[in-house]
C-alpha positions in Angstrom: 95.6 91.2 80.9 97.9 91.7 83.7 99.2 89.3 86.6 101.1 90.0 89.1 102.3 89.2 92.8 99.4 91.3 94.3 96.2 89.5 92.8 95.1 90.1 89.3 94.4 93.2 87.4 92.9 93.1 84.4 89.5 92.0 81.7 86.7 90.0 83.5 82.9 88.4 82.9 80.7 89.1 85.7 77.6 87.1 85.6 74.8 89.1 87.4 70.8 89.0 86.7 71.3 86.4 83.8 73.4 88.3 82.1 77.3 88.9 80.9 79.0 91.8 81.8 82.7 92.6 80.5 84.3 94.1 83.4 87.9 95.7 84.2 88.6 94.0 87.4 91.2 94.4 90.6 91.7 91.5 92.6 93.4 89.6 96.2 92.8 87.2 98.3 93.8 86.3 101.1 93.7 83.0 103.9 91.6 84.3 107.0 93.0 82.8 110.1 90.2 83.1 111.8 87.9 80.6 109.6 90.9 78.9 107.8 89.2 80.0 104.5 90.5 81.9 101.5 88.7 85.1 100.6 89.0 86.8 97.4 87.7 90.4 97.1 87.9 93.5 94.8 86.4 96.4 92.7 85.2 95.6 89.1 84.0 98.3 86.4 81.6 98.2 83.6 83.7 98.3 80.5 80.5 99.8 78.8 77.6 101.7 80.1 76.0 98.5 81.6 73.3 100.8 83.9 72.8 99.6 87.6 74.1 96.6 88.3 71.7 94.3 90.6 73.5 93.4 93.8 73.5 89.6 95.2 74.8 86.5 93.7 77.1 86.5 90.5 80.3 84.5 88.6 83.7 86.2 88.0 85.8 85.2 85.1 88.9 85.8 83.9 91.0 84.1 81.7 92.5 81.9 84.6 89.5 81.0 86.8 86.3 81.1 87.2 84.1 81.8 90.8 80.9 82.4 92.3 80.9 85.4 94.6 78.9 88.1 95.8 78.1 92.0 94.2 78.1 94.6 96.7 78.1 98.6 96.8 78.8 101.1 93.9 81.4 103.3 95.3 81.0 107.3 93.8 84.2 106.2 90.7 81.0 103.6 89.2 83.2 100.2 90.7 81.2 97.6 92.2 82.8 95.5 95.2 82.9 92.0 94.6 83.6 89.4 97.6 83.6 85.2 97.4 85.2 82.6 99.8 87.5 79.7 98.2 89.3 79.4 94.9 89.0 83.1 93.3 88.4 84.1 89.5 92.1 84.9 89.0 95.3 81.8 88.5 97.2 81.2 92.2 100.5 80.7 92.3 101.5 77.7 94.4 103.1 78.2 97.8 106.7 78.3 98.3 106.5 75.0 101.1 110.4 75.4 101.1 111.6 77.1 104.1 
């Protein structure tokens, strides 16, 4: 598993159709001004041959988090996007309030 400064990189779950899926995952987030929300988005791959993937609601885990989220498009490498709003499926760091 890797962490870093940029999101999370690294082994996930996705939840989809009732089933797990182990997943290599690349993650952000990011506050959006414009709602005052956090949203957390990214690519995730199959680890194994895992077939079509059904798009709509899933869960994201990771070792740090856990978060409910939404399965988009297959782009033509086989990675699936993944979007949610609020606390993602990877650990935060907490803001520097110092200034």
């Amino acid at each position: 598993m890797a962490d870093d400064d940029e999101g999370y990189t690294g082994p996930a779950v996705l939840t989809v159709g009732g089933r797990d899926v182990p997943v290599h995952a690349r993650l952000d987030a990011r506050h959006e001004p414009q709602d005052g929300r956090l949203h957390w988005f990214g690519r995730v791959r199959p680890a194994d041959d895992a077939g079509e993937l059904p798009g709509g609601r899933i869960e994201l885990r990771t070792d740090g988090a856990r978060a409910e989220g939404r399965l988009g498009e297959v782009d033509p490498w086989g990675r699936y996007r993944v979007t949610g709003v609020g606390r993602p499926p990877f650990a935060l760091d907490e803001p520097d309030l110092d200034d």
